[in-house]
Structure formats: structure tokens, C-alpha cells
TIVO-2410 file (N, C-alpha, C; in nm, 3 decimals):
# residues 83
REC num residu      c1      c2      c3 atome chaine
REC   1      X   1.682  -0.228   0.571     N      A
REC   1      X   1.541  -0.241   0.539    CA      A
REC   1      X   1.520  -0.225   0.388     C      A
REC   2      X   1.463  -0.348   0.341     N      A
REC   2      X   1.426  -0.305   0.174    CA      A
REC   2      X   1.247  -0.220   0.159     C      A
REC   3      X   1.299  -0.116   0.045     N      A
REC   3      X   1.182  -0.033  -0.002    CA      A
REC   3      X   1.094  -0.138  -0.069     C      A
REC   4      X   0.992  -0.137  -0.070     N      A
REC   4      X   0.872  -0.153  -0.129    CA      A
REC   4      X   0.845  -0.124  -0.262     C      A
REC   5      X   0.902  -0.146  -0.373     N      A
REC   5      X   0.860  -0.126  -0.466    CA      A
REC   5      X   0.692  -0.097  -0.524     C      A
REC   6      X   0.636  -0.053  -0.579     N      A
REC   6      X   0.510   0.069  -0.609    CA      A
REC   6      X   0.526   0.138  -0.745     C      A
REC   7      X   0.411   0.165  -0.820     N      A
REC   7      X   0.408   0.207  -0.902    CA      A
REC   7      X   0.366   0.290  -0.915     C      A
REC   8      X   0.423   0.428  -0.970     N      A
REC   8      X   0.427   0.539  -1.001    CA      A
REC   8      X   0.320   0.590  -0.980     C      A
REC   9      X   0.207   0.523  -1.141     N      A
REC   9      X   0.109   0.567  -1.187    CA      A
REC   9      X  -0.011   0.594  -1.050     C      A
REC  10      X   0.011   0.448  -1.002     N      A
REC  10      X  -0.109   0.411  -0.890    CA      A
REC  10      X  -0.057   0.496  -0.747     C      A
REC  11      X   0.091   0.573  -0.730     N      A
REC  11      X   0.102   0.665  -0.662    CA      A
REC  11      X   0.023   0.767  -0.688     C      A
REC  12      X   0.012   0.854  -0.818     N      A
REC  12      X  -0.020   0.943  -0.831    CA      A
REC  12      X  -0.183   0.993  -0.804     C      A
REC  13      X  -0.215   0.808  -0.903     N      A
REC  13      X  -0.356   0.841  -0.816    CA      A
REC  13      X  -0.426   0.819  -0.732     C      A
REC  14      X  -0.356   0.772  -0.584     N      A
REC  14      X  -0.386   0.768  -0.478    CA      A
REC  14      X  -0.361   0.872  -0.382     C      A
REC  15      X  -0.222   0.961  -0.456     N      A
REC  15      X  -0.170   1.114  -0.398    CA      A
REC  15      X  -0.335   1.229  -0.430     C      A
REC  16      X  -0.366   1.208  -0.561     N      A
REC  16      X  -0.476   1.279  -0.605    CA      A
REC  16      X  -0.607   1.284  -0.528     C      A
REC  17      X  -0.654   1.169  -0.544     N      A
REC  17      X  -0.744   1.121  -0.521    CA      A
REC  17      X  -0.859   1.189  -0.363     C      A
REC  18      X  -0.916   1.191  -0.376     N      A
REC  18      X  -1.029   1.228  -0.291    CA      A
REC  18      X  -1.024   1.141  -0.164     C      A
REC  19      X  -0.998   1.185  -0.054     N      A
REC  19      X  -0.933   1.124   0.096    CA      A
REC  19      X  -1.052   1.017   0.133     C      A
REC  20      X  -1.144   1.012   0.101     N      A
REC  20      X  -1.248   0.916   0.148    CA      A
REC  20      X  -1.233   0.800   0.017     C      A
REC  21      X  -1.173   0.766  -0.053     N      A
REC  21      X  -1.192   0.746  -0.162    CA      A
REC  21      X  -1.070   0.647  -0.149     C      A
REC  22      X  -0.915   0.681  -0.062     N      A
REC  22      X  -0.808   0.608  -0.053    CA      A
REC  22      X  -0.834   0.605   0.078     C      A
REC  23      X  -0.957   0.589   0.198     N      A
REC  23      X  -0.960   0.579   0.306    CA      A
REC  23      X  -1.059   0.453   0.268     C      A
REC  24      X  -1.114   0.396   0.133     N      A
REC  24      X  -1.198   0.295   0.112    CA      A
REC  24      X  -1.092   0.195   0.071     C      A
REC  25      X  -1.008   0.251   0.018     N      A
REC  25      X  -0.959   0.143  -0.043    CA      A
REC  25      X  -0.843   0.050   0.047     C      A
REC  26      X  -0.812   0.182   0.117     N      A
REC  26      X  -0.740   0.051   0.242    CA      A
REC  26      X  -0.840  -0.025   0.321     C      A
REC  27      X  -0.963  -0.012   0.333     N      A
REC  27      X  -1.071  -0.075   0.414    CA      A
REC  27      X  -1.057  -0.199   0.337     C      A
REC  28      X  -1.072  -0.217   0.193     N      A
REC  28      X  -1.131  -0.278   0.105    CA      A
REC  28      X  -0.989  -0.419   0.139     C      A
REC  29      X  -0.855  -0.313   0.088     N      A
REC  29      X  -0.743  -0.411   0.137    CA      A
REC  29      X  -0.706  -0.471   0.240     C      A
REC  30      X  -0.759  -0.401   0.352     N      A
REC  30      X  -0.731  -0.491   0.500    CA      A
REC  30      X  -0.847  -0.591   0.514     C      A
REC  31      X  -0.946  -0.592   0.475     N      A
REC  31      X  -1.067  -0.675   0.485    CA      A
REC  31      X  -1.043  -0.816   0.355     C      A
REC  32      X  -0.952  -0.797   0.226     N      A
REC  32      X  -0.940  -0.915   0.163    CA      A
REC  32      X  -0.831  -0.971   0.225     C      A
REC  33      X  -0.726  -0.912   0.263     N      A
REC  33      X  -0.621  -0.942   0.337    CA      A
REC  33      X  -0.683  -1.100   0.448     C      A
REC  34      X  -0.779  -1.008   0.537     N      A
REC  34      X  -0.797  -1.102   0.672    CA      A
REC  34      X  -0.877  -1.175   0.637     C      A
REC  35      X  -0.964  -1.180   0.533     N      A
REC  35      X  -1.067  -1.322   0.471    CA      A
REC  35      X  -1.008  -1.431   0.389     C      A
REC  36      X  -0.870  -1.411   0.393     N      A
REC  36      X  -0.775  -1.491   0.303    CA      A
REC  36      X  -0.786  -1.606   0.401     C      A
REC  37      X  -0.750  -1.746   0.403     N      A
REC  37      X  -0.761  -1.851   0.477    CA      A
REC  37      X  -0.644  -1.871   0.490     C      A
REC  38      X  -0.557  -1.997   0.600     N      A
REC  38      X  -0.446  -1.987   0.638    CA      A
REC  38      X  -0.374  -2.057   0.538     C      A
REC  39      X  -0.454  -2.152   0.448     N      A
REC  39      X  -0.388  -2.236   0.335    CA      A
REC  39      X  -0.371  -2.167   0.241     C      A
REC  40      X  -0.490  -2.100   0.188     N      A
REC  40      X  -0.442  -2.005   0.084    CA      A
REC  40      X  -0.315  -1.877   0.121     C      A
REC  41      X  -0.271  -1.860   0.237     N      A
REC  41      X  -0.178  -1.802   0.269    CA      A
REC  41      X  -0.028  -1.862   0.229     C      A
REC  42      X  -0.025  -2.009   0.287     N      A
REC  42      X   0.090  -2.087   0.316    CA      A
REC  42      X   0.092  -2.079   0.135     C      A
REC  43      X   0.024  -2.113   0.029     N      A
REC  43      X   0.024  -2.160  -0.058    CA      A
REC  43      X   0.069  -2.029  -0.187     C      A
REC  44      X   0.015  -1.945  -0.134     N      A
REC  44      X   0.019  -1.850  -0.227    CA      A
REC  44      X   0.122  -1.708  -0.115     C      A
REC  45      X   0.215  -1.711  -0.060     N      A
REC  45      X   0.282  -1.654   0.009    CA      A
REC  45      X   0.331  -1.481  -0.053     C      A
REC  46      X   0.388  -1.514  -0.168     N      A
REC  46      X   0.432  -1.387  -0.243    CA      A
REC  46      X   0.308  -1.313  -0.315     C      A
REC  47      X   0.200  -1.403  -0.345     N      A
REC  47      X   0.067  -1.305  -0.375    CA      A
REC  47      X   0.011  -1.227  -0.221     C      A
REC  48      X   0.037  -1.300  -0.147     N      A
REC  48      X   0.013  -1.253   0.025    CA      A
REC  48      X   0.094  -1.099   0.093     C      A
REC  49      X   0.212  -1.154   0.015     N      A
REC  49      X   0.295  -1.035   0.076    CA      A
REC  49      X   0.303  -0.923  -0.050     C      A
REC  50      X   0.256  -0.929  -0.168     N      A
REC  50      X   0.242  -0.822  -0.282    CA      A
REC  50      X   0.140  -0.794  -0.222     C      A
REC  51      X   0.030  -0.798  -0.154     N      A
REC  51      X  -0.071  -0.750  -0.130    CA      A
REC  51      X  -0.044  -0.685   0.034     C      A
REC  52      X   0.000  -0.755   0.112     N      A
REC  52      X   0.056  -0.677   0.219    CA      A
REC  52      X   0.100  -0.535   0.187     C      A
REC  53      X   0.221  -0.569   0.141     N      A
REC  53      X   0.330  -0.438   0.094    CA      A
REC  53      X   0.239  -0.330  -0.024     C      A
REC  54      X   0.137  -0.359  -0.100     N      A
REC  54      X   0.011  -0.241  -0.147    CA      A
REC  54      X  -0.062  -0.202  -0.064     C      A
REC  55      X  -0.058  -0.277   0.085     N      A
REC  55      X  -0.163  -0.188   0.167    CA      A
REC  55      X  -0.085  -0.076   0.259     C      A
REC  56      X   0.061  -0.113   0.277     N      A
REC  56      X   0.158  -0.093   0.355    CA      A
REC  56      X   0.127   0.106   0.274     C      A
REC  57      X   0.173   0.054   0.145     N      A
REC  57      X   0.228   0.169   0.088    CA      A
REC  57      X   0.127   0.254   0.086     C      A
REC  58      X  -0.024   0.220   0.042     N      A
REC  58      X  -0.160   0.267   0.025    CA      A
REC  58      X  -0.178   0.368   0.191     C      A
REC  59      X  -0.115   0.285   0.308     N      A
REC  59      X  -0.100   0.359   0.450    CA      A
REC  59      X   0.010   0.460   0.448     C      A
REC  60      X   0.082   0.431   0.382     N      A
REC  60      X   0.193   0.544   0.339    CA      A
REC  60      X   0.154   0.672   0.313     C      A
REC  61      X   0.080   0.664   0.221     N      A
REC  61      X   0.018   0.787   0.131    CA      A
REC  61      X  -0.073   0.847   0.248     C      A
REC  62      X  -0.134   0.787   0.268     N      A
REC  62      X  -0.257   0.835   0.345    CA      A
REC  62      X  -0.203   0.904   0.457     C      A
REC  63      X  -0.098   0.865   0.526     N      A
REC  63      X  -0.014   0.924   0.636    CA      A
REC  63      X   0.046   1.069   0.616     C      A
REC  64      X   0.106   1.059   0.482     N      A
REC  64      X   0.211   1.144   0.431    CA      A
REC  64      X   0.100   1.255   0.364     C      A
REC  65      X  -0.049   1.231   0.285     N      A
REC  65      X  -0.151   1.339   0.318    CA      A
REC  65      X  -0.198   1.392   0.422     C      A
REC  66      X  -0.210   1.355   0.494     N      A
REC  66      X  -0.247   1.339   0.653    CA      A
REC  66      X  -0.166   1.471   0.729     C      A
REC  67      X  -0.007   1.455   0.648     N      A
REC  67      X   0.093   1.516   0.739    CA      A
REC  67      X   0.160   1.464   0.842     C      A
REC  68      X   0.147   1.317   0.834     N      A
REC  68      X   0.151   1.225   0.994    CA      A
REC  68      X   0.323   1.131   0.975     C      A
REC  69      X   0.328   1.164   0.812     N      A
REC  69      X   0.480   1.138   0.729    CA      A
REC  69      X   0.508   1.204   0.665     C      A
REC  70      X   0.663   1.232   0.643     N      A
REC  70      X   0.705   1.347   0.521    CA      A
REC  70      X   0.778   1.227   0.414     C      A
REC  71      X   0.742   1.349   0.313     N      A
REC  71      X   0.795   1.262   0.188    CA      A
REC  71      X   0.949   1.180   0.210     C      A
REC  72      X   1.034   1.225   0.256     N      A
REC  72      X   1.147   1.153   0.305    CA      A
REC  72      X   1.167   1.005   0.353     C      A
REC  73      X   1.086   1.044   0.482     N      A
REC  73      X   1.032   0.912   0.532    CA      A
REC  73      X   0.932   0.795   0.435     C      A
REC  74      X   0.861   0.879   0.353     N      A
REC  74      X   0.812   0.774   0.252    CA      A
REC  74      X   0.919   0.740   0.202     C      A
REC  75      X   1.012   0.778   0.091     N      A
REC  75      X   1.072   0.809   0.020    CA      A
REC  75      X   1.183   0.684   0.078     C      A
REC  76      X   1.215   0.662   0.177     N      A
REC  76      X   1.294   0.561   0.296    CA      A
REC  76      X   1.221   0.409   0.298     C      A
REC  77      X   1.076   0.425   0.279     N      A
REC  77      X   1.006   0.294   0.264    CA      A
REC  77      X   0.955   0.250   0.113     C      A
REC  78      X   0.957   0.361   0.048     N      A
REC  78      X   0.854   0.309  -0.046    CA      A
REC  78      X   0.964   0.337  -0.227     C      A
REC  79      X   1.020   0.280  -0.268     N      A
REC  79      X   1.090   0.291  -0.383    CA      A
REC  79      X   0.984   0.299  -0.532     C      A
REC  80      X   0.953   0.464  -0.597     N      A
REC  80      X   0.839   0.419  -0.713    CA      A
REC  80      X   0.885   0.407  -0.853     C      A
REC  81      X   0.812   0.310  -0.901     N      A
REC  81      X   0.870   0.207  -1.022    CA      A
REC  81      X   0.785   0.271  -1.138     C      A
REC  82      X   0.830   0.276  -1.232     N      A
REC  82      X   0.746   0.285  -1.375    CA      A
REC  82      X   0.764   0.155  -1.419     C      A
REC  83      X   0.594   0.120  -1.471     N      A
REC  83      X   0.556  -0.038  -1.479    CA      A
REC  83      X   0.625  -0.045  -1.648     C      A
***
């Protein structure tokens, strides 16, 4: 299984961040996600799946605050990059 590459910075401040606040922003990402059309999918594929794999990880965090994942198990999916 390949990690997910992620950036540091935007870890930290989604680790920080106020739980209603990274509970909007995956709303925000699953909702542009599913208004995407099927052409603009086929067409733009790797902008599709960079945006997948930020919501993936964005569920990561939220889990692993939660207590519902340990850092390990993140740590197994999510590889963090300095941009």
C-alpha cells in the first residue's frame, strides 16, 4: 500500500485546529468532490485523486483526534512532506 503524501504544515494545522472547524472542512471536501461531473473526472483524473487522497488524510486526522486511530496507523497511511 502506498502512503499518501501530505504536508506537514497543513498537518499541523488541522492537528490544532478547533474540531468543528476540520469537521467543516471535510464537509466542504466531500461535497466538491461529489459535484465534480463525470467528464471533468475522466479528464482531470490526478487533480481528482489529489483531492481524494486530502480528504482521505483530512479523515485521518480527525480519526486519530477522535482516538478512533493511533498515530502508527496514521503514520502507515499517511507519509508528511515539507513543501
Amino acid at each position: 500500500m502506498t502512503r499518501i503524501a501530505f504536508s506537514r504544515q497543513t498537518f499541523e494545522k488541522f492537528q490544532t485546529c478547533p474540531l468543528d472547524e476540520l469537521e467543516g472542512e471535510i464537509s466542504r471536501a466531500s461535497i466538491r468532490l461529489k459535484l465534480q461531473d463525470q467528464t471533468s473526472i475522466e479528464n482531470n483524473r490526478s487533480q481528482y485523486q489529489q483531492e481524494l487522497d486530502r480528504l482521505s488524510v483530512i479523515k485521518y486526522i480527525s480519526q486519530m483526534r477522535r482516538g478512533k486511530l493511533n498515530r502508527e496507523d496514521f503514520s502507515a497511511k499517511v507519509e508528511l512532506v515539507t513543501p
